[in-house]
C-alpha positions in Angstrom: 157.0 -57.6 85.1 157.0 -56.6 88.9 154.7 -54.2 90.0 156.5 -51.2 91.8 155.6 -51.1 95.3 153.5 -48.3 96.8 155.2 -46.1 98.8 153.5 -45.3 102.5 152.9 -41.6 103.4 155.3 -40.2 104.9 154.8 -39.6 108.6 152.0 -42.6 108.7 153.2 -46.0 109.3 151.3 -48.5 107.7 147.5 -50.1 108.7 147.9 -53.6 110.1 146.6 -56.3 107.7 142.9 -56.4 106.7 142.4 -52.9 108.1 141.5 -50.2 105.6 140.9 -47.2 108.6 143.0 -45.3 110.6 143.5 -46.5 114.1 141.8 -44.1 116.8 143.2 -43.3 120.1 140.0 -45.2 121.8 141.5 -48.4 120.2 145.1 -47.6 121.6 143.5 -46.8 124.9 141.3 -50.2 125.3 144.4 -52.6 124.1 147.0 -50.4 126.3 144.3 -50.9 129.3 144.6 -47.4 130.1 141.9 -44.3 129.7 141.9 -42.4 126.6 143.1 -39.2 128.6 146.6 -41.1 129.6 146.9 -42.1 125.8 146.6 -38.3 125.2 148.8 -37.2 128.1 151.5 -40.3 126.9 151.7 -38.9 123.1 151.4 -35.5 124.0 154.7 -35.5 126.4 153.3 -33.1 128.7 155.2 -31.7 131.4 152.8 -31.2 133.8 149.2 -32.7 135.0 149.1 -36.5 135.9 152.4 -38.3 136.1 152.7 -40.9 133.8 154.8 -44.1 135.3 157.3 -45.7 132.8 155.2 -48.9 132.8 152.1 -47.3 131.4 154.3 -45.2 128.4 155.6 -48.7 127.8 152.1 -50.1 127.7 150.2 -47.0 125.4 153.6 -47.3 123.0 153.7 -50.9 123.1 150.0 -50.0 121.7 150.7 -47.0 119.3 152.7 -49.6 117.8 150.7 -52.6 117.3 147.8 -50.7 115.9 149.7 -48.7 113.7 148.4 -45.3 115.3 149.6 -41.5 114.5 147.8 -38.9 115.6 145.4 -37.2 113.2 147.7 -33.5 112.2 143.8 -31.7 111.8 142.8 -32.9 115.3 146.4 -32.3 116.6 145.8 -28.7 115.4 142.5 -28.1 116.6 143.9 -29.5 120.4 145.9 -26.8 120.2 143.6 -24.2 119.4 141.8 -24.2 122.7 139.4 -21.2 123.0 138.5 -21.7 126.7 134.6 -22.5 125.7 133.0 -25.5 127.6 129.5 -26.8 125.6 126.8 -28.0 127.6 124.0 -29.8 126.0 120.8 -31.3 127.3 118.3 -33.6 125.6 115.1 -32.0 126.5 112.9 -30.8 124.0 113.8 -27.1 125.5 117.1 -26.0 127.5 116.6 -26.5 131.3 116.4 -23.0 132.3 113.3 -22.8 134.2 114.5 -22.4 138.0 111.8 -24.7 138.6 113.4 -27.3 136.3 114.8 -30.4 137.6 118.2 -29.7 135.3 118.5 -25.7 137.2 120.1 -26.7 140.1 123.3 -28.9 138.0 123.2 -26.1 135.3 124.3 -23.7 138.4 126.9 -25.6 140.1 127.9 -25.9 136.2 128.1 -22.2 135.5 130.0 -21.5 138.8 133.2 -23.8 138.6 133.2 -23.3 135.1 134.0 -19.4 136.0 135.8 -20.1 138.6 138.3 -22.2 135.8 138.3 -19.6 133.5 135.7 -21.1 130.7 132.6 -19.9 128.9 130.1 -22.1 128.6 128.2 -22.4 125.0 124.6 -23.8 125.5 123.4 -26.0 122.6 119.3 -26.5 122.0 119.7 -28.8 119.1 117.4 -26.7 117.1 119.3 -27.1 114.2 118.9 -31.1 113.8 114.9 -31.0 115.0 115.4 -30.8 118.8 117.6 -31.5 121.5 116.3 -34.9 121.4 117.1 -35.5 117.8 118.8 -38.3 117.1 121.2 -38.5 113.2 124.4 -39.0 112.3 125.4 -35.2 112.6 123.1 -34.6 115.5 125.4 -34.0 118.0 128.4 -32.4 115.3 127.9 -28.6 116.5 129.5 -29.3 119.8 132.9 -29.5 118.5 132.6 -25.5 118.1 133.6 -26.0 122.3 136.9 -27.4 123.5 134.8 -30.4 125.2 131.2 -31.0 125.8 129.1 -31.8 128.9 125.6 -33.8 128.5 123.0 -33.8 130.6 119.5 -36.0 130.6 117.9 -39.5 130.9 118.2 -40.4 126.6 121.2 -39.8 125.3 122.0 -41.2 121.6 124.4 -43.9 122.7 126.1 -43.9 118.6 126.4 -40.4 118.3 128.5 -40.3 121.6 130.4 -43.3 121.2 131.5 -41.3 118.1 132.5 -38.3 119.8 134.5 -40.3 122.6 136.2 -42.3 119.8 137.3 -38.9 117.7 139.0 -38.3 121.0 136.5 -35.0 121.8 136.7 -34.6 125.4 132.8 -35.8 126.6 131.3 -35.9 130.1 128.1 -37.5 130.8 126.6 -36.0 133.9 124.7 -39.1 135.5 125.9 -42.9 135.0 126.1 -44.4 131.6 128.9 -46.9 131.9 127.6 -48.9 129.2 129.5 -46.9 126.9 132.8 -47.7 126.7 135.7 -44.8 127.2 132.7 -42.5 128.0 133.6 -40.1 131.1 130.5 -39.4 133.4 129.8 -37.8 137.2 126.8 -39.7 138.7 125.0 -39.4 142.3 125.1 -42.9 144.3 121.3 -43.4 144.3 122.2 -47.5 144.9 122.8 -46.5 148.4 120.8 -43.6 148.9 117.7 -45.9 148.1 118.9 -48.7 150.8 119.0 -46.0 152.9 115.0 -44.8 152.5 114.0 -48.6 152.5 116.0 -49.1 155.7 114.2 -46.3 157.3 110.9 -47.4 156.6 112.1 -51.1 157.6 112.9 -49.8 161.4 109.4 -47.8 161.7 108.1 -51.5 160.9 107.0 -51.7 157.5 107.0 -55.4 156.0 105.3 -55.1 152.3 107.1 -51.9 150.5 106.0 -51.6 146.7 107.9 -49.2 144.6 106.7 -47.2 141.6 108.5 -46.6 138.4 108.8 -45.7 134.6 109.0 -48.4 132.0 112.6 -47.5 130.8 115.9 -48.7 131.4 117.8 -45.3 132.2 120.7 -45.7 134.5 119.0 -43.9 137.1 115.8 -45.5 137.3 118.4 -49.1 137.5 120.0 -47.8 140.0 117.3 -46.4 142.4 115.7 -49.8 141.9 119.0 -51.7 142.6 119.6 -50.1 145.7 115.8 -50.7 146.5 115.5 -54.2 146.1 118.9 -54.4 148.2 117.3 -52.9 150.9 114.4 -55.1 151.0 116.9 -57.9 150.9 118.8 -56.6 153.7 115.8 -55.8 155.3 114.7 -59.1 155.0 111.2 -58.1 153.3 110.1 -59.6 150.7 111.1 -58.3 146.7 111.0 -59.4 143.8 109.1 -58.7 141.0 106.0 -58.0 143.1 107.7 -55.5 145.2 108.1 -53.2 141.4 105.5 -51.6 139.8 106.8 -50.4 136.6 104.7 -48.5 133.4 105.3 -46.8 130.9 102.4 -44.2 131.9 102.2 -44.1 135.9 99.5 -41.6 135.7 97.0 -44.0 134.0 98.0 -47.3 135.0 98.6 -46.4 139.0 94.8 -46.4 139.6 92.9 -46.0 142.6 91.6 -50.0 142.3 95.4 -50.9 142.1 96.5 -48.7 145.3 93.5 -49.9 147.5 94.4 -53.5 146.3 97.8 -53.7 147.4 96.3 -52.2 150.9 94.4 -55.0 151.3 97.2 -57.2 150.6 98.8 -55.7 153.5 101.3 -53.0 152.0 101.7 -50.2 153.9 104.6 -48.5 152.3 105.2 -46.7 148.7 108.1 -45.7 147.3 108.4 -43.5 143.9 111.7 -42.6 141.7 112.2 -39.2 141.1 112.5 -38.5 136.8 112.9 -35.1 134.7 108.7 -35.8 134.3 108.2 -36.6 137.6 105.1 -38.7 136.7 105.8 -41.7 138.9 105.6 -39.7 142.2 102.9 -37.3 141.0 100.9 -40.8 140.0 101.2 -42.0 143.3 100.3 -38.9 145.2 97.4 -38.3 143.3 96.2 -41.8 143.7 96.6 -41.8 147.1 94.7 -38.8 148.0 91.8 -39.9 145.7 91.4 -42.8 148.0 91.7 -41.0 150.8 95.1 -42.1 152.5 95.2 -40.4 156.1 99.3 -40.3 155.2 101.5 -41.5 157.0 98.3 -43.0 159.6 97.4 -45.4 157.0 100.1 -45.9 154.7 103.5 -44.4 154.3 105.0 -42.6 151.1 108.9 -41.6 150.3 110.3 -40.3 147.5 113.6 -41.2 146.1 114.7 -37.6 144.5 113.1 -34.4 144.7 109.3 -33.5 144.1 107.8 -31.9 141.1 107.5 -28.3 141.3 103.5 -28.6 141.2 103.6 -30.7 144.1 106.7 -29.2 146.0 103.9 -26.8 148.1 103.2 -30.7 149.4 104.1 -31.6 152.8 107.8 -32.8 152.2 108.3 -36.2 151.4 110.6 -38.8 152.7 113.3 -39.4 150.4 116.8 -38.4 149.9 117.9 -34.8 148.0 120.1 -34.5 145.2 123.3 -32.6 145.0 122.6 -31.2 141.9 125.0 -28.1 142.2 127.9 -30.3 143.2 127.6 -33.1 140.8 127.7 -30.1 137.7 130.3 -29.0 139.5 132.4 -32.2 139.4 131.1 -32.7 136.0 133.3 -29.4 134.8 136.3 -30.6 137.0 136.3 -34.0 135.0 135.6 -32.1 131.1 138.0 -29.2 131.9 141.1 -32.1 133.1 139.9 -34.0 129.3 140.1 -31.2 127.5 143.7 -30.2 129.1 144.5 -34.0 128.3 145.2 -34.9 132.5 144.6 -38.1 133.4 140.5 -37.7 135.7 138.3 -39.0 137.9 135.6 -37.9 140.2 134.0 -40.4 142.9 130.0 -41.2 143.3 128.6 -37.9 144.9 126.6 -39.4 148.0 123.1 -37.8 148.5 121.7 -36.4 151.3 118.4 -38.7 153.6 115.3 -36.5 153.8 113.4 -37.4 156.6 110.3 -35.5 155.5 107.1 -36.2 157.0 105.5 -38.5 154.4 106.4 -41.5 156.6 106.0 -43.1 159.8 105.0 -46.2 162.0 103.5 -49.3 160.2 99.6 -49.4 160.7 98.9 -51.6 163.9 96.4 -53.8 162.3 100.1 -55.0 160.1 
């Protein structure tokens, strides 16, 4: 005897073969080729915000079709229960509100558009999964209280994000992390700002450059060193691995024997990144001064970011500064245009050359 056939639900056409979950609107976004915001704006028929060309509808519903996609009714719902409450979340072991703190200055250009749009903010500590930093499968689940969530800091749990942006919660990352696909993010240009610092020491004549890092692969830290080593090349000074000094502990490993031997291999330039620790240009300084660098007679120093707040009493380094304040900023501009489900996008924010007084002509005996 023939089994009766199931009947589908009604209102949910059917998973395509070998698929057992249902489709999210990250999927219909990647096969449509389209970011998940024009998804949202497509199956939302909104009449205002972005304007959607008849090629791309085709292209999402071409998509919504293949995949077998409805929207989810509870999350349908909840869209349309917007409270007008933007979450900001950092991964620090405690919230950034020091006005000393590296974070300060993005937490106030943060606070100001968000006003000026008409949103609250909700600041989450993570003290209720074991710290900001935390990482878990629910680490990250109180943020959904907020219409959308901004993030802020160097180590961000790449799973727990990736599930957030593939629910379809509106997410900003405020610095680069492209290697997480769908996620939106606002990031300074520090590839250019850093061949910029190299360039300058390159024209007061410096020909051996070294520059000193943390041991971790945060898109920051690549990028500073990207821009770096293009500016040596550019330059046409020597890079490489020899021209990076990277560790995992600066202050230990940067010692006075290492500093006065790459003097006498004829370096007479050092660059540090900027990082929420600030240890690589806090190593550097302090090794310097033990050895009793006349700077910038005998060697010159730059700093690519903004000095720790126990050395920013310091003669001011060479470098380039931040635009903390506008890059939270754009960050809120980019969450609040998710969360109203409008197509956004907000270009590199360029920072600004320092000229400082921590550098200057190449030693003559160079």
């Amino acid at each position: 005897m023939e089994e009766p056939r199931k009947r589908a639900r009604p209102g949910r056409a059917p998973a395509p073969a070998g698929r057992t979950s249902r489709p999210r609107q990250a999927e219909v976004a990647r096969l449509a080729g389209v970011s998940q915001a024009t998804v949202s704006l497509v199956l939302g028929a909104r009449k205002q915000g972005a304007t959607i060309s008849e090629e791309t509808r085709r292209k999402v519903l071409d998509a919504v079709r293949a995949l077998g996609y409805v929207p989810d009714p509870a999350a349908s719902r909840l869209a349309a229960a917007r409270n007008n409450l933007l979450g900001v979340f950092s991964f620090t072991s405690t919230f950034p509100t020091d006005v000393q703190h590296s974070y300060y200055p993005f937490l106030v250009g943060v606070e100001q558009e968000a006003a000026a749009r008409g949103y609250d903010l909700v600041l989450f500590t993570g003290s209720s999964t074991g710290g900001a930093g935390a990482a878990g499968p629910n680490a990250l689940a109180r943020v959904r209280l907020a219409d959308g969530c901004l993030f802020l800091g160097r180590h961000a749990p790449a799973e727990e994000l990736r599930r957030l942006v593939a629910d379809g919660f509106p997410v900003v990352h405020l610095g680069r992390r492209d290697e997480l696909e769908g996620l939106a993010w606002v990031g300074a240009d520090y590839i250019s700002a850093s061949q910029e610092v190299v360039a300058h020491l390159a024209a007061l004549g410096h020909r051996r450059i070294v520059l000193i890092r943390e041991d971790d692969e945060a898109p920051a830290s690549t990028d500073r060193e990207h821009g770096f080593l293009k500016g040596l090349e550019e330059a046409g000074l020597p890079g490489g691995p020899a021209a990076v000094f990277r560790s995992a502990d600066p202050e230990r490993e940067l010692t006075a024997e290492r500093l006065r031997g790459w003097l006498d291999e004829g370096v007479t330039a050092f660059v540090a990144e900027e990082t929420d620790t600030g240890d690589a240009w806090r190593a550097l300084h302090g090794a310097a001064h033990f050895v009793g660098i006349d700077c910038p007679r005998d060697a010159s120093l730059a700093l690519l970011g903004s000095p720790p707040p126990d050395l920013a009493e310091e003669p001011v380094p060479t470098g380039f500064d931040i635009p903390r304040p506008q890059l939270g900023a754009a960050a809120v501009r980019m969450l609040a245009a998710l969360v109203s489900g409008e197509a956004a996008a907000e270009p590199l924010v360029a920072c600004t050359f320092r000229p400082g007084s921590t550098a200057g002509p190449a030693p003559a005996r160079y």
